[in-house]
C-alpha positions as CSV (number, residue, x, y, z in Angstrom):
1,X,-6.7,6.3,19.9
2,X,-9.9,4.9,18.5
3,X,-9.6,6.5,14.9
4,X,-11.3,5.1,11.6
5,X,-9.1,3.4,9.4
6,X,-8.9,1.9,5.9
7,X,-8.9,-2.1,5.2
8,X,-5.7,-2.8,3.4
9,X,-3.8,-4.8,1.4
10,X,-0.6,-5.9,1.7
11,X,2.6,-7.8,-0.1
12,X,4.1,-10.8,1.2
13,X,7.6,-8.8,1.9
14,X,5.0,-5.6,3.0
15,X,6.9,-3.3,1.0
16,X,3.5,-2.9,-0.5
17,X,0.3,-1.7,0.4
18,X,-3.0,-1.2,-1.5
19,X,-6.6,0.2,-0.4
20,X,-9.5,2.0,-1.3
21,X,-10.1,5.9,-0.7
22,X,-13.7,7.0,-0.7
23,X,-14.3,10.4,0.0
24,X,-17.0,13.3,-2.3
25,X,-15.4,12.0,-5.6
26,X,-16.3,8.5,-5.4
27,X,-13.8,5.2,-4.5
28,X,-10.0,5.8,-5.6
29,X,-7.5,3.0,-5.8
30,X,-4.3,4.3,-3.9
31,X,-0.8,2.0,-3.1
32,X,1.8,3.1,-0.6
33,X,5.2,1.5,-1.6
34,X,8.6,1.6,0.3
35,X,11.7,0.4,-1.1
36,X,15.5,0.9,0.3
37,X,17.3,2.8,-1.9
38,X,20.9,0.4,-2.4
39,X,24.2,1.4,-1.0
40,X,22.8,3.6,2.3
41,X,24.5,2.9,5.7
42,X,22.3,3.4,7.9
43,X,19.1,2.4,5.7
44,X,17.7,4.6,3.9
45,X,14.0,4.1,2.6
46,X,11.6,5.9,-0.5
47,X,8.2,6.2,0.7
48,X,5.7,6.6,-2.6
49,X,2.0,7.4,-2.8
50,X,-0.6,7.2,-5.5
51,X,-3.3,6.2,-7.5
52,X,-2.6,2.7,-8.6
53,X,-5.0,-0.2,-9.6
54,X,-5.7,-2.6,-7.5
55,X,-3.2,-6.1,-7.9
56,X,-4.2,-7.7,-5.1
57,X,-7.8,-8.4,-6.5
58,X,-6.6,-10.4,-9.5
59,X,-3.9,-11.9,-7.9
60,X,-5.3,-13.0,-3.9
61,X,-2.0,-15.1,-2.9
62,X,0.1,-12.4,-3.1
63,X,-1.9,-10.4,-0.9
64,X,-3.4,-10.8,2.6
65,X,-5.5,-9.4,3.9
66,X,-5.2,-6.8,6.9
């Protein structure tokens, strides 16, 4: 597959991931988070989407780049 894809951002632990959407309605901040939710055997994980503003630009060393 040779699809378009956004640049993103991502935490150190990549439980985090930030980008930009840009689309008829201008650019739009969106993060992707995953976190386990405690106590689950096998693992269980929370996916969450949304709007968010951007960390990584004020705060680089948490971030790379991807």
């Amino acid at each position: 597959m040779n699809l378009e894809r956004y640049q993103y951002l991502n935490s150190n632990d990549y439980h985090d991931y930030e980008f930009w959407s840009e689309g008829p309605k201008g650019r739009i901040s969106k993060m992707v988070t995953f976190s386990r939710i405690p106590n689950t055997d096998p693992a269980i994980y929370n996916l969450a989407f949304g709007v968010h503003q951007m960390r990584g630009i004020n705060n680089p060393k948490q971030y790379a780049k991807s």
